[in-house]
C-alpha angles and dihedrals in degrees: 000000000000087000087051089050084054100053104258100111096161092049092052088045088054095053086044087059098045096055082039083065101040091043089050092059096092111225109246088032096103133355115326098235086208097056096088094060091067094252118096126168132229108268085239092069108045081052087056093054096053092050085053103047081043089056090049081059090061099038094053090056093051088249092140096183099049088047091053098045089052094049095045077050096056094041086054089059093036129020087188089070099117110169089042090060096051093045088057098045077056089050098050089043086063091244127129102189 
């Protein structure tokens, strides 16, 4: 958002693009890279994650509702989400910055 506000609208696209790939890959779909660290997350979470960072997509491309219905996603897997949660108080507010 910052790099549309700047004027590089094809650069910020890019990088729009880019998290729209990583988010679309659904957790618990493949190996968790982290397992093998000894941490792994609740699948809830890691679902949560990916609706938010799914919601930042939308958000990012002024598509408000999008946006809200990810991050109300991601809340529904996740209360903790809080930037989710602040994102979609924005969205419902009718605001994009």
């Amino acid at each position: 958002m910052a790099l549309k506000k700047l004027g590089a609208a094809d650069k910020a696209e890019s990088l729009l693009e880019g998290l729209g790939k990583f988010a679309s890959v659904e957790p618990g779909s493949g190996v968790d890279f982290f397992s093998k660290f000894g941490e792994r997350e609740p699948l809830n979470v890691r679902q949560a994650r990916h609706h938010y960072l799914r919601g930042l997509v939308h958000k990012g491309r002024a598509d408000l509702n999008g946006a809200r219905s990810e991050f109300e996603k991601a809340l529904g897997l996740d209360v903790n989400q809080l930037w989710a949660r602040v994102y979609l108080e924005q969205a419902k507010a009718g605001g994009s910055d």
